[in-house]
PDB file of N, H, CA, C and O in Angstrom:
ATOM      1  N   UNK A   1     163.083  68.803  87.105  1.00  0.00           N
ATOM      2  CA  UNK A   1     163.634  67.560  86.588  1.00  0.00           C
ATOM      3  C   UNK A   1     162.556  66.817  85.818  1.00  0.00           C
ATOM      4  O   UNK A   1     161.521  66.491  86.399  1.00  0.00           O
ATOM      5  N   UNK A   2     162.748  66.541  84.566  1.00  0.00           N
ATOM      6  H   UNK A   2     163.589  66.805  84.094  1.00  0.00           H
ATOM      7  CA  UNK A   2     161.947  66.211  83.671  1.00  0.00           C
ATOM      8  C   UNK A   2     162.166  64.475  83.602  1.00  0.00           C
ATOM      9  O   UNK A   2     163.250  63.975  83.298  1.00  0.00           O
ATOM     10  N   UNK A   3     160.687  63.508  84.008  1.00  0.00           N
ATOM     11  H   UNK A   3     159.807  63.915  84.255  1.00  0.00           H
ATOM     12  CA  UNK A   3     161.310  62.035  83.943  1.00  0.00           C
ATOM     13  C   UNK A   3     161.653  61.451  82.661  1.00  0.00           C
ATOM     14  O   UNK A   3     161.986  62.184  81.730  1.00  0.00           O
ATOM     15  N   UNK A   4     161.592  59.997  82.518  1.00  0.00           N
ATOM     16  H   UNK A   4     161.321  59.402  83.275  1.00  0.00           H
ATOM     17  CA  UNK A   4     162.774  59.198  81.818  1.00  0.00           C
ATOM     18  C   UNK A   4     162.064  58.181  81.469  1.00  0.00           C
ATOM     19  O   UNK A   4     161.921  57.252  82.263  1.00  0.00           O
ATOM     20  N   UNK A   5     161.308  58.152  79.842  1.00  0.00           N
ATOM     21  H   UNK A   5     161.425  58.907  79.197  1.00  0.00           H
ATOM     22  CA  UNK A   5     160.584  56.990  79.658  1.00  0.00           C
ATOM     23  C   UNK A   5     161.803  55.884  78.463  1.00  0.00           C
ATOM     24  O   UNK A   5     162.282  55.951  77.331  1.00  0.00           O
ATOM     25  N   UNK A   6     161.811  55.278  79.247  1.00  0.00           N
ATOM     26  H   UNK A   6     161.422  55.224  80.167  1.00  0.00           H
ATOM     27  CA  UNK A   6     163.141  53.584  78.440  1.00  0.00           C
ATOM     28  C   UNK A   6     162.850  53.213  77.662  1.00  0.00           C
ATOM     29  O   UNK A   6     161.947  52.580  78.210  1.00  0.00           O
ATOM     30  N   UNK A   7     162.724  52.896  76.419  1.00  0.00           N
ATOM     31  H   UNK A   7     163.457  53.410  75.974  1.00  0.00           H
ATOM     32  CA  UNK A   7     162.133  51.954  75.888  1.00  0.00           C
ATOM     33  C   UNK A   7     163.508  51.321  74.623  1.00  0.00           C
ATOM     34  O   UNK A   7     164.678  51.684  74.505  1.00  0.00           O
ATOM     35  N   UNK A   8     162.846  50.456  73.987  1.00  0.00           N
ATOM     36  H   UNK A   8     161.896  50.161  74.083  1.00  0.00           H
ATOM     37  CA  UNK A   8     163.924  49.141  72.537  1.00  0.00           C
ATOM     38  C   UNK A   8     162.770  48.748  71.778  1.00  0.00           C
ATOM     39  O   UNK A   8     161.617  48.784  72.207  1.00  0.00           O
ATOM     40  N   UNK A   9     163.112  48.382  70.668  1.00  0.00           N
ATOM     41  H   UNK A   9     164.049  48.352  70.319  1.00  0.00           H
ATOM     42  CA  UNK A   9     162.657  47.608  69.459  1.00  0.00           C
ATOM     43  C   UNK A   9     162.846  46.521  70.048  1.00  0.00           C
ATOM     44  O   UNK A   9     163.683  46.124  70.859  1.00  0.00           O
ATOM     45  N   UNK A  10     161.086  45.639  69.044  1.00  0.00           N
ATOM     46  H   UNK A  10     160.406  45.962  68.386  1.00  0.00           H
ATOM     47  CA  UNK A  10     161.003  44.887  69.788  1.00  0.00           C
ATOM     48  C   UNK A  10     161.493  43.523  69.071  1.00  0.00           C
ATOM     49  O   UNK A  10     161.528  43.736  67.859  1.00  0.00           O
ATOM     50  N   UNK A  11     161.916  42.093  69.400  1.00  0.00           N
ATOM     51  H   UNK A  11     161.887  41.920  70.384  1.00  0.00           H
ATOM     52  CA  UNK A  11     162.890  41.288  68.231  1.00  0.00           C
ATOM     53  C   UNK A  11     162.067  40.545  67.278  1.00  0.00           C
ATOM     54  O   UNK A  11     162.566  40.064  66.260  1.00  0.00           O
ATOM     55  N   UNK A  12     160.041  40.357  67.747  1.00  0.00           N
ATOM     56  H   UNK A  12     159.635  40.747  68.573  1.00  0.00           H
ATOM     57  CA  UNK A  12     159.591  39.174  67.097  1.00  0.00           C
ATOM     58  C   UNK A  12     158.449  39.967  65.668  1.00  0.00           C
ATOM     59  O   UNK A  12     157.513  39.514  65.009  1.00  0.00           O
ATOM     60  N   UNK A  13     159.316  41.609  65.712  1.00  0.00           N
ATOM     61  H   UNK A  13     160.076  41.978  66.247  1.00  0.00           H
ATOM     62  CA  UNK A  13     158.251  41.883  64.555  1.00  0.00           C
ATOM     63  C   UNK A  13     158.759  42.357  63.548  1.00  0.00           C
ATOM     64  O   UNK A  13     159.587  43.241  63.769  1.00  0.00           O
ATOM     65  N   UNK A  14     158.474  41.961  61.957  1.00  0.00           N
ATOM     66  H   UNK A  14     157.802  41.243  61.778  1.00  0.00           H
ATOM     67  CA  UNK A  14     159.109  42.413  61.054  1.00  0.00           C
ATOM     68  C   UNK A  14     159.258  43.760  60.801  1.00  0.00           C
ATOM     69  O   UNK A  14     159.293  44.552  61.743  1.00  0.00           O
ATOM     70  N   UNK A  15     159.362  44.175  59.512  1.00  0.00           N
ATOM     71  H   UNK A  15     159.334  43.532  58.747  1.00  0.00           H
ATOM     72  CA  UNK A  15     159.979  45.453  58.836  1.00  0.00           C
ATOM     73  C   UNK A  15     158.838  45.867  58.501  1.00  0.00           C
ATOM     74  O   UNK A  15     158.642  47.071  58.665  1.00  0.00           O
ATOM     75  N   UNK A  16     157.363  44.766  57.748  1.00  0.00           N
ATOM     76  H   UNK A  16     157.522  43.788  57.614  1.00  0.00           H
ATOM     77  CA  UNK A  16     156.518  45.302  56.970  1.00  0.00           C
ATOM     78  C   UNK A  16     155.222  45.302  58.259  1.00  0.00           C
ATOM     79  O   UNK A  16     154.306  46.117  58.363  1.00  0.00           O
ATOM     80  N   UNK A  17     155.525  44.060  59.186  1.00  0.00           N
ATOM     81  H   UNK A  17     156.269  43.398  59.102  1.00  0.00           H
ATOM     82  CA  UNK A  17     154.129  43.971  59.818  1.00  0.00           C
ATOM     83  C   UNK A  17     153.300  45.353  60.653  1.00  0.00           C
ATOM     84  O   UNK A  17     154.016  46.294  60.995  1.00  0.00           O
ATOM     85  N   UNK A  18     152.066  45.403  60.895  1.00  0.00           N
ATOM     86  H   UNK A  18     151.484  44.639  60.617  1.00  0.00           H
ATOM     87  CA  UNK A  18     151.621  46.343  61.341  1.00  0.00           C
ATOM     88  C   UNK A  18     151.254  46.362  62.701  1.00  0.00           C
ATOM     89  O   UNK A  18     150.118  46.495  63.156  1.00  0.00           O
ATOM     90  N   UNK A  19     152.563  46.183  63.454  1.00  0.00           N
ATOM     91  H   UNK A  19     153.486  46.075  63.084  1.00  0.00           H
ATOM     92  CA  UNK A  19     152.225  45.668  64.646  1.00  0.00           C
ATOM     93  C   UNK A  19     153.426  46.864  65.328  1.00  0.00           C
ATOM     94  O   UNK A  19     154.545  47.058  64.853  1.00  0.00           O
ATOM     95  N   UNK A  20     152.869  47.529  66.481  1.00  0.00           N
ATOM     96  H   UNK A  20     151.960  47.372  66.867  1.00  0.00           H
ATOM     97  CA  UNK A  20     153.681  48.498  67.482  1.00  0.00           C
ATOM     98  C   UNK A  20     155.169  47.497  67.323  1.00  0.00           C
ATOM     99  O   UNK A  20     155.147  46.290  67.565  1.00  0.00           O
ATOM    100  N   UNK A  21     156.163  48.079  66.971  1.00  0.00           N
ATOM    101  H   UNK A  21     156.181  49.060  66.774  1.00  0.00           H
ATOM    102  CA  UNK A  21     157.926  48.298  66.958  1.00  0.00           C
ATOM    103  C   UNK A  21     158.520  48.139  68.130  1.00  0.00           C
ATOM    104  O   UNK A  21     159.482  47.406  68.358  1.00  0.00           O
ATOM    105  N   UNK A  22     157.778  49.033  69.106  1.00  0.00           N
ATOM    106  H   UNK A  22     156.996  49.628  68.921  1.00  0.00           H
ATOM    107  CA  UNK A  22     158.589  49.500  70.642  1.00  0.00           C
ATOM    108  C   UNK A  22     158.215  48.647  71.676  1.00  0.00           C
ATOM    109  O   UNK A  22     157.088  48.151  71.655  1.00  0.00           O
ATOM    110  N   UNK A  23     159.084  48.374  72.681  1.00  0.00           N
ATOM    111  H   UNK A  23     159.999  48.777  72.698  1.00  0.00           H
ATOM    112  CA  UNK A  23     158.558  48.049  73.970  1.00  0.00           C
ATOM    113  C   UNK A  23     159.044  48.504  75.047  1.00  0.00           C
ATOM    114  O   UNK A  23     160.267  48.602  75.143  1.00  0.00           O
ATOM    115  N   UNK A  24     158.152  48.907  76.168  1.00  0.00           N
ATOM    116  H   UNK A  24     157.158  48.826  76.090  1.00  0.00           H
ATOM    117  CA  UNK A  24     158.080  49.896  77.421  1.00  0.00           C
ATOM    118  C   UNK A  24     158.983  48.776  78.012  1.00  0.00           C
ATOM    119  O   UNK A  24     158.856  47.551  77.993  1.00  0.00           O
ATOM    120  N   UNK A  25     159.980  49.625  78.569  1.00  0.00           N
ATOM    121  H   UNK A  25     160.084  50.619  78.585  1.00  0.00           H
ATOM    122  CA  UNK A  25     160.725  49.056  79.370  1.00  0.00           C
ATOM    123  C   UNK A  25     160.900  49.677  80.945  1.00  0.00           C
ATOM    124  O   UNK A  25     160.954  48.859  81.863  1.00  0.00           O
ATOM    125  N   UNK A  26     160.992  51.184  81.261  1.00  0.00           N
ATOM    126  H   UNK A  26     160.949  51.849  80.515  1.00  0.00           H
ATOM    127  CA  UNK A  26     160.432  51.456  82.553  1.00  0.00           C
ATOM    128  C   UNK A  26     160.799  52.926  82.421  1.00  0.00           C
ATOM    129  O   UNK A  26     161.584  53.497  81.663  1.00  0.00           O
ATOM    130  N   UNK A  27     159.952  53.393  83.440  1.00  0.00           N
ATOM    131  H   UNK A  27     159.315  52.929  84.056  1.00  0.00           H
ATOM    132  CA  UNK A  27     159.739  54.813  83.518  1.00  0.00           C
ATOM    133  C   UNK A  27     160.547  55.283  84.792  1.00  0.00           C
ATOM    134  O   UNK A  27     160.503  54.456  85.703  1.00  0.00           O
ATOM    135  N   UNK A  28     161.114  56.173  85.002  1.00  0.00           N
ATOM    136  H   UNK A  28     161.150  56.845  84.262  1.00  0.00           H
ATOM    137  CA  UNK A  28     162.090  57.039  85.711  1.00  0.00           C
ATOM    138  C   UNK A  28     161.297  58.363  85.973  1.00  0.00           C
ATOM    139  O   UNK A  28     160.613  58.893  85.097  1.00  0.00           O
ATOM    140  N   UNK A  29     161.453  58.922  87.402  1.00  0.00           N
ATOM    141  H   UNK A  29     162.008  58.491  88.113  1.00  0.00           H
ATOM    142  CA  UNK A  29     161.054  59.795  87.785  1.00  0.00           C
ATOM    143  C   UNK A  29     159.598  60.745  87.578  1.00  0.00           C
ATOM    144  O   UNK A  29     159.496  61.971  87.625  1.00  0.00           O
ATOM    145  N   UNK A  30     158.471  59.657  87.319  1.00  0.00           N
ATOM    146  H   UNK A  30     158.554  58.661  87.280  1.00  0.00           H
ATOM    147  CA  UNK A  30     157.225  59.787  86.784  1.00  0.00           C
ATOM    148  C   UNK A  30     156.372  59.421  87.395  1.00  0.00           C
ATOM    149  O   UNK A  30     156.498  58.234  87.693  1.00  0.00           O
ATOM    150  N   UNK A  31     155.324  59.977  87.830  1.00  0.00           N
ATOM    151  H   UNK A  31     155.222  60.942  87.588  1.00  0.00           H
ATOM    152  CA  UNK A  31     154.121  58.988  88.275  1.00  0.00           C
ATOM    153  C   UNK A  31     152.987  58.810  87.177  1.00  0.00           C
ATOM    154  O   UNK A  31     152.115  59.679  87.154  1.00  0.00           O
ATOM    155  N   UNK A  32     152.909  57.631  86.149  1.00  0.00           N
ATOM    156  H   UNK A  32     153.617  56.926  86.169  1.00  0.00           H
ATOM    157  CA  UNK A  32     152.428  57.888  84.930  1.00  0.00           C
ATOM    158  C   UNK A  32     152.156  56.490  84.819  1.00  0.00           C
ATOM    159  O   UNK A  32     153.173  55.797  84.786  1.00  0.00           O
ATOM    160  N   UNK A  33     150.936  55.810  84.745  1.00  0.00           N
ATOM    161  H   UNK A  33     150.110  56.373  84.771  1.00  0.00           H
ATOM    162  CA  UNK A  33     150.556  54.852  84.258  1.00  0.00           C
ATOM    163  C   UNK A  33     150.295  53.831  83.021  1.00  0.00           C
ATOM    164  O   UNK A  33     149.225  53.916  82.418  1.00  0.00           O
ATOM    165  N   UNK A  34     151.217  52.913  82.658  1.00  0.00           N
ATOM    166  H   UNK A  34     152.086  52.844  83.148  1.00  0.00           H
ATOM    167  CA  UNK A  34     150.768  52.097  81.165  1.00  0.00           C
ATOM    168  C   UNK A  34     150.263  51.631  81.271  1.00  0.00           C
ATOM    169  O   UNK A  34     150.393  50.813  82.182  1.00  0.00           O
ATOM    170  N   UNK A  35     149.089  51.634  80.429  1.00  0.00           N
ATOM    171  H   UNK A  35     148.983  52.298  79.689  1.00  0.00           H
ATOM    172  CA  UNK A  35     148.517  50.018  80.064  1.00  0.00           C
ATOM    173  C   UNK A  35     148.934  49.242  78.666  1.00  0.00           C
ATOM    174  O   UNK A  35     148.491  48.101  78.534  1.00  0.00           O
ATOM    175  N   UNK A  36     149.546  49.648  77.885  1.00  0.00           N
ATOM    176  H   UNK A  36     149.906  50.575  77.992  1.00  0.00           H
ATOM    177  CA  UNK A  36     150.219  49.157  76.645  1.00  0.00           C
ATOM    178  C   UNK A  36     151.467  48.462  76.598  1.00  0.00           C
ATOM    179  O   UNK A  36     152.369  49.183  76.173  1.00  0.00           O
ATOM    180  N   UNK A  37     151.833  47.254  76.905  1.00  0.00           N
ATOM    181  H   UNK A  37     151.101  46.667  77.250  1.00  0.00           H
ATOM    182  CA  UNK A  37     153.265  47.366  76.848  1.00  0.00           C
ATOM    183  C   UNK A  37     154.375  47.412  75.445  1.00  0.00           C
ATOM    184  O   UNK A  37     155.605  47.427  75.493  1.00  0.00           O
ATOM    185  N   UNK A  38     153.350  47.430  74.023  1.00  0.00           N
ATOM    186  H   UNK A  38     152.351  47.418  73.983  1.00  0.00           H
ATOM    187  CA  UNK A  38     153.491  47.797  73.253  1.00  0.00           C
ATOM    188  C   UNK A  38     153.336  49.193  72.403  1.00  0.00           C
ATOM    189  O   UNK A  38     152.222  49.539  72.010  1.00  0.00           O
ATOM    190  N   UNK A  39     154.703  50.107  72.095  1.00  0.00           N
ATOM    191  H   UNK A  39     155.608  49.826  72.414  1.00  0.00           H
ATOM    192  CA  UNK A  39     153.927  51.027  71.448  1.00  0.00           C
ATOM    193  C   UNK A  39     154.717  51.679  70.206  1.00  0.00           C
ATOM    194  O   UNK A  39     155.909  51.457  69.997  1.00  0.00           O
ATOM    195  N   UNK A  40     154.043  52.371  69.541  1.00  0.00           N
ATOM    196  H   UNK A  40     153.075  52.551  69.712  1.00  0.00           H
ATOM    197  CA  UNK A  40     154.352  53.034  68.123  1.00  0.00           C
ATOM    198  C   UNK A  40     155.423  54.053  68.683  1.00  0.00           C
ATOM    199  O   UNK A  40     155.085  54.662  69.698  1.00  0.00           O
ATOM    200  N   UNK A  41     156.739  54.329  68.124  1.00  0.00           N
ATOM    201  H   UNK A  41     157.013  53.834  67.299  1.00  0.00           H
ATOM    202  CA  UNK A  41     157.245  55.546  67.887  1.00  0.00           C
ATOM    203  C   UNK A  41     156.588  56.844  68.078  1.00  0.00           C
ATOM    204  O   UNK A  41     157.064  57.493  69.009  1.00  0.00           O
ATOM    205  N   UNK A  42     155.645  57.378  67.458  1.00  0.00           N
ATOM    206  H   UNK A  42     155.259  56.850  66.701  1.00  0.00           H
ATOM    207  CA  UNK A  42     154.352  58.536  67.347  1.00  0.00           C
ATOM    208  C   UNK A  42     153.847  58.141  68.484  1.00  0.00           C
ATOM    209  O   UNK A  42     154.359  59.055  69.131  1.00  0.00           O
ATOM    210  N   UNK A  43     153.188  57.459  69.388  1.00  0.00           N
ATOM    211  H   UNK A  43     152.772  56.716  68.863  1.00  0.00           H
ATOM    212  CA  UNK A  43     152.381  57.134  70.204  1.00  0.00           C
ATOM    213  C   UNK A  43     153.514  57.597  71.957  1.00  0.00           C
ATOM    214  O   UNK A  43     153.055  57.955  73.042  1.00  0.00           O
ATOM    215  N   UNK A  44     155.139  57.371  71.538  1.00  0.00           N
ATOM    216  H   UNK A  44     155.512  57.081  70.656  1.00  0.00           H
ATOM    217  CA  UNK A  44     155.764  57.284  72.586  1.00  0.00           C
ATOM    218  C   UNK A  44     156.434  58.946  72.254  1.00  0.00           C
ATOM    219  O   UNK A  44     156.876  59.495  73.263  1.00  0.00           O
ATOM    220  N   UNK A  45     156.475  59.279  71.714  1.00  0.00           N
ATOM    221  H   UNK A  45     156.115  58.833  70.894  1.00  0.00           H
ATOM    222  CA  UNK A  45     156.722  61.139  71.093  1.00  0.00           C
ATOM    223  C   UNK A  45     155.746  61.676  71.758  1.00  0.00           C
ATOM    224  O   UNK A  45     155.994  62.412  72.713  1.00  0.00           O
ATOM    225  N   UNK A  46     154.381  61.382  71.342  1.00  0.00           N
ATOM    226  H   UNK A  46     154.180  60.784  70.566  1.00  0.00           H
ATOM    227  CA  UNK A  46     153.296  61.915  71.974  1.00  0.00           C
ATOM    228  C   UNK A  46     153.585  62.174  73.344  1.00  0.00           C
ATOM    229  O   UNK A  46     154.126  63.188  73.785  1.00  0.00           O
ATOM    230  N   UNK A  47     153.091  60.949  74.138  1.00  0.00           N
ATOM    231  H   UNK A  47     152.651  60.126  73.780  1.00  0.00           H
ATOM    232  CA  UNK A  47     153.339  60.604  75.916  1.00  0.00           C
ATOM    233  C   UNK A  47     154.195  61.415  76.290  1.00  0.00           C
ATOM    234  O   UNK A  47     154.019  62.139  77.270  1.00  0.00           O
ATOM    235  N   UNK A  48     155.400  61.425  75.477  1.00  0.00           N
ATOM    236  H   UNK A  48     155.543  60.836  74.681  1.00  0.00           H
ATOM    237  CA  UNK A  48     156.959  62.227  76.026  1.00  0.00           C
ATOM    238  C   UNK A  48     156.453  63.708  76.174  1.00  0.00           C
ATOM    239  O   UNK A  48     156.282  64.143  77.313  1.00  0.00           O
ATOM    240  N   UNK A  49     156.179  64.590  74.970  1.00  0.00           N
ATOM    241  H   UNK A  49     156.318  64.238  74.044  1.00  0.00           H
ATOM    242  CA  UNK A  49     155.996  65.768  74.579  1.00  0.00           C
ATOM    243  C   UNK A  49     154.901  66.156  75.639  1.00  0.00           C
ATOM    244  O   UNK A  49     155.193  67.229  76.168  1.00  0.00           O
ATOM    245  N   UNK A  50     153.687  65.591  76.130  1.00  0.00           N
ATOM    246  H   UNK A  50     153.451  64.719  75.701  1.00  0.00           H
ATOM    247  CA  UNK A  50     152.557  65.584  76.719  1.00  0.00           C
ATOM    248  C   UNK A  50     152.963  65.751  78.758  1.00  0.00           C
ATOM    249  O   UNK A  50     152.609  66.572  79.605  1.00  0.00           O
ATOM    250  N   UNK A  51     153.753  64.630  78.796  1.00  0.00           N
ATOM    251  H   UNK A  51     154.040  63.963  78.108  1.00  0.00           H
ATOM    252  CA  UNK A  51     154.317  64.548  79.725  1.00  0.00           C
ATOM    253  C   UNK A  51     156.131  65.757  80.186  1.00  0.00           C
ATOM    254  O   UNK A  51     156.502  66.164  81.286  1.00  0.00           O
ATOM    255  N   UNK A  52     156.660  65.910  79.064  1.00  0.00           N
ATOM    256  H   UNK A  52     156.358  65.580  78.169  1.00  0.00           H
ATOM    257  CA  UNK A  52     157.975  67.075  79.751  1.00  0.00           C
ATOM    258  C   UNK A  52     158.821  65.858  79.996  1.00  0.00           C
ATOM    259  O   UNK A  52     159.681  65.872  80.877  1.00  0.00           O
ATOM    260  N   UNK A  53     158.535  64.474  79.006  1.00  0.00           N
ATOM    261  H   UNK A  53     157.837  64.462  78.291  1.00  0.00           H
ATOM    262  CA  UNK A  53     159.660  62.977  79.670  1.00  0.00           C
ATOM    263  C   UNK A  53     160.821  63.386  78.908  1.00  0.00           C
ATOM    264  O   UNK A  53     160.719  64.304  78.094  1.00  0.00           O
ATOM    265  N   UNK A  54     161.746  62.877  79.074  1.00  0.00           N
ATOM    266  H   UNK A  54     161.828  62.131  79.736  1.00  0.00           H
ATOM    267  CA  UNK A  54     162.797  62.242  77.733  1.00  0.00           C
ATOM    268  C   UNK A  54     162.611  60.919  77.810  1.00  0.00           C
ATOM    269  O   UNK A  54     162.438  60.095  78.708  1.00  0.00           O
ATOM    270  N   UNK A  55     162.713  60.926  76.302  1.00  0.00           N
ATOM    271  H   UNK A  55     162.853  61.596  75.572  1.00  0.00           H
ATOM    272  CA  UNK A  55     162.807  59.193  75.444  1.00  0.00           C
ATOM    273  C   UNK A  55     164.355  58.387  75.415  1.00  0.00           C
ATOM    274  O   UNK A  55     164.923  58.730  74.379  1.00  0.00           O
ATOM    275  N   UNK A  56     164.942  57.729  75.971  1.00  0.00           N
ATOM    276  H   UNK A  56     164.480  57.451  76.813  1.00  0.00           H
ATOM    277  CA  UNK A  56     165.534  56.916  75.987  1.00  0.00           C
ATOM    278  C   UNK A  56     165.668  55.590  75.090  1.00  0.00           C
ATOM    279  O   UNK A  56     164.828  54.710  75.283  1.00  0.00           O
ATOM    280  N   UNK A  57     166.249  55.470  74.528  1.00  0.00           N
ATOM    281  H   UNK A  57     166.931  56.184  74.371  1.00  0.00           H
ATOM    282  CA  UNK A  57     166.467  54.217  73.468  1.00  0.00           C
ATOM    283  C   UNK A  57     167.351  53.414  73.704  1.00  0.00           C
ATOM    284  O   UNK A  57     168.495  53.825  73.512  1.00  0.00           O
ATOM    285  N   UNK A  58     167.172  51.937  74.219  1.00  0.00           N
ATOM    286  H   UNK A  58     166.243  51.604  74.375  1.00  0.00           H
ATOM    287  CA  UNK A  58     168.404  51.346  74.821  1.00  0.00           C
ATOM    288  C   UNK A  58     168.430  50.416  73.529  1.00  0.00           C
ATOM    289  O   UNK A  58     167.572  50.020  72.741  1.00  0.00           O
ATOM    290  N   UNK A  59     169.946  50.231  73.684  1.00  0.00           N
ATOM    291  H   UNK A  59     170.643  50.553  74.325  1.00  0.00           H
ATOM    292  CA  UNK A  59     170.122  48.854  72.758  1.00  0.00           C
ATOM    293  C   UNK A  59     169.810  47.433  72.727  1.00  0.00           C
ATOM    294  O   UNK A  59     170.287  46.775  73.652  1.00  0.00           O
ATOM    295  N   UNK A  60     169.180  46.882  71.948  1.00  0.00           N
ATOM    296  H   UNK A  60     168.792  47.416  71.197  1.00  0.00           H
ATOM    297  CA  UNK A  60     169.182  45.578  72.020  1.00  0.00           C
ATOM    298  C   UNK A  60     170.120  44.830  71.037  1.00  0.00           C
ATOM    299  O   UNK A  60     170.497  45.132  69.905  1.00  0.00           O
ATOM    300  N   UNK A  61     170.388  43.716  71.858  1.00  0.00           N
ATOM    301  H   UNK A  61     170.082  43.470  72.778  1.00  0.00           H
ATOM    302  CA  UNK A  61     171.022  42.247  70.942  1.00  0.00           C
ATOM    303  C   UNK A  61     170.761  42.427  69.521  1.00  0.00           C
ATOM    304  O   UNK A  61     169.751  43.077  69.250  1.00  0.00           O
ATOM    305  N   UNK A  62     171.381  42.036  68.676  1.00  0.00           N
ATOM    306  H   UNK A  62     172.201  41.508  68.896  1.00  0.00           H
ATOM    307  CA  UNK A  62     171.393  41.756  66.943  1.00  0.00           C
ATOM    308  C   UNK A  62     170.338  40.553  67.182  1.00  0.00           C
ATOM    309  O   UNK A  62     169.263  40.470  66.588  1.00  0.00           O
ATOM    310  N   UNK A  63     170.906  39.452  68.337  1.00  0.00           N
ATOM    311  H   UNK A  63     171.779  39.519  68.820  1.00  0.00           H
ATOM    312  CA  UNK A  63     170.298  37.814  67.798  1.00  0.00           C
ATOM    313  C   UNK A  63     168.904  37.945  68.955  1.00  0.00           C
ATOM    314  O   UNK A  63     167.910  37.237  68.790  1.00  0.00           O
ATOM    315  N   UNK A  64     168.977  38.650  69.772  1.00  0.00           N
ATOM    316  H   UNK A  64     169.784  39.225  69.905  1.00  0.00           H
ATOM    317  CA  UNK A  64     167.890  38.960  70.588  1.00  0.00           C
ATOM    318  C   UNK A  64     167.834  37.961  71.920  1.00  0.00           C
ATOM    319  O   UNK A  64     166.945  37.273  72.422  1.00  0.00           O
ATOM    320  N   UNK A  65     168.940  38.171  72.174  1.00  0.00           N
ATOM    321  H   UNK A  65     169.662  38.730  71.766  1.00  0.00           H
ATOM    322  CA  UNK A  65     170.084  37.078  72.989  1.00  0.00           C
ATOM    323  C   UNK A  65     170.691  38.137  73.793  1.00  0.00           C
ATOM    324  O   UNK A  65     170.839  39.254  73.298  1.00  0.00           O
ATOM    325  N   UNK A  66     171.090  37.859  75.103  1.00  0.00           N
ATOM    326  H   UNK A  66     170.970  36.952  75.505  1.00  0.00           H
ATOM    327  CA  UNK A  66     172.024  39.185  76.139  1.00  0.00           C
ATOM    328  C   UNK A  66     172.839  38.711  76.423  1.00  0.00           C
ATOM    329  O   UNK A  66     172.430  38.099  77.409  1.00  0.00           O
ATOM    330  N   UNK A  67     174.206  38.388  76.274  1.00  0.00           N
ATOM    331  H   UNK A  67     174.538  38.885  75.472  1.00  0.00           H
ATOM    332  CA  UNK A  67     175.103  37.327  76.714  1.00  0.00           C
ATOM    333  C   UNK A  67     175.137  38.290  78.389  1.00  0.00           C
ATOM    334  O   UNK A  67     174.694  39.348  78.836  1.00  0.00           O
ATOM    335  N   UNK A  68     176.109  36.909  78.945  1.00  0.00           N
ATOM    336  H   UNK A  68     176.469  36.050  78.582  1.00  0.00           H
ATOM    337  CA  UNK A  68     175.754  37.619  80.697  1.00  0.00           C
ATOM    338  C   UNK A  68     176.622  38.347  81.001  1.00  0.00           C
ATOM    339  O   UNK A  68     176.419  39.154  81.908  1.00  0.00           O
ATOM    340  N   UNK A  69     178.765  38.257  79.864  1.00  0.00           N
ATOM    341  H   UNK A  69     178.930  37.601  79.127  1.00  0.00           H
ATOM    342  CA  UNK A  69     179.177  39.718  80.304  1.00  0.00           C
ATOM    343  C   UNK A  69     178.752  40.651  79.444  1.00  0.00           C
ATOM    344  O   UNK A  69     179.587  41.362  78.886  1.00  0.00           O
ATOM    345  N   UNK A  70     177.544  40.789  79.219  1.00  0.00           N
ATOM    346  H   UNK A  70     176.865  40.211  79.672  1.00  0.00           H
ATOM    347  CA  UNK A  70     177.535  42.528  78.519  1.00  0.00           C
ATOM    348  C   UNK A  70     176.321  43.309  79.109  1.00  0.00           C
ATOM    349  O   UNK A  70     175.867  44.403  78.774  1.00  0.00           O
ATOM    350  N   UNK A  71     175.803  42.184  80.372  1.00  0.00           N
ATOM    351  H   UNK A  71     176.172  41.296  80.645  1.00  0.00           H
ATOM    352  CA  UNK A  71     174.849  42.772  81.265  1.00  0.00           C
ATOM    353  C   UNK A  71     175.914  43.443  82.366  1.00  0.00           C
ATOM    354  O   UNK A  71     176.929  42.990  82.895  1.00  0.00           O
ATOM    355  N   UNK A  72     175.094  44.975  82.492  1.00  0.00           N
ATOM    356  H   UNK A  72     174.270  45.343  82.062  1.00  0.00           H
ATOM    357  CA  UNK A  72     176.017  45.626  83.353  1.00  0.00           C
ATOM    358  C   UNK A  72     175.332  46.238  84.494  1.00  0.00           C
ATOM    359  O   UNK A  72     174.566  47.171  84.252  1.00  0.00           O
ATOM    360  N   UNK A  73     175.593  45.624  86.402  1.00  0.00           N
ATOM    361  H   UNK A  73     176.215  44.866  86.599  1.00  0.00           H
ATOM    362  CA  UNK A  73     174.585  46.064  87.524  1.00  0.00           C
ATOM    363  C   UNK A  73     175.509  47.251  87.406  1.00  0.00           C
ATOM    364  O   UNK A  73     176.630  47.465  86.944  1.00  0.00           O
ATOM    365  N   UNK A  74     174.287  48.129  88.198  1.00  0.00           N
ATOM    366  H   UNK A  74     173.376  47.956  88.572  1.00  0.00           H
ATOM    367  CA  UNK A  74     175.105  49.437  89.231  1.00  0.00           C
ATOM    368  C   UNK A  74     174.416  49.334  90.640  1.00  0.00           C
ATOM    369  O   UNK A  74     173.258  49.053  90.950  1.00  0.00           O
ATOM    370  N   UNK A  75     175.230  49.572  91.191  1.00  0.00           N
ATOM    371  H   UNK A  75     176.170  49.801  90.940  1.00  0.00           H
ATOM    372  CA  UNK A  75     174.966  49.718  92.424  1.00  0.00           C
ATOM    373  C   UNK A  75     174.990  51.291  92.761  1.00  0.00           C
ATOM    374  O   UNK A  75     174.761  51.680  93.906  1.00  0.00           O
TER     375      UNK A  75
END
């Protein structure tokens, strides 16, 4: 069983700036340490490929806003 690294785009950085895109949101079935909570696309390919993870891409908000019914628990 291969773990599960989460991650989304992040809402406060533009199109042109040169600033990491992604943000770590949590790791699944890994014992694997961040210290970045920012990271590049290439940088999170890497980790994945290195590690045997899958990459996960969750959606975020358009306005960068979660209204509270479209948050969904599981139990």
């Amino acid at each position: 069983m291969s773990g599960k690294i989460f991650y989304r785009e992040r809402h406060k950085v533009g199109t042109k700036e040169k600033k990491p895109r992604f943000k770590l949101v949590a790791v699944a079935d890994m014992n694997i340490t961040f210290y970045a909570e920012h990271l590049r696309k290439k940088e999170l390919e890497e980790i994945a490929a290195a590690t045997g993870a899958d990459l996960i891409l969750l959606p975020a908000p358009k306005d960068g806003k979660m209204k509270e019914d479209e948050i969904e628990v599981k139990e």
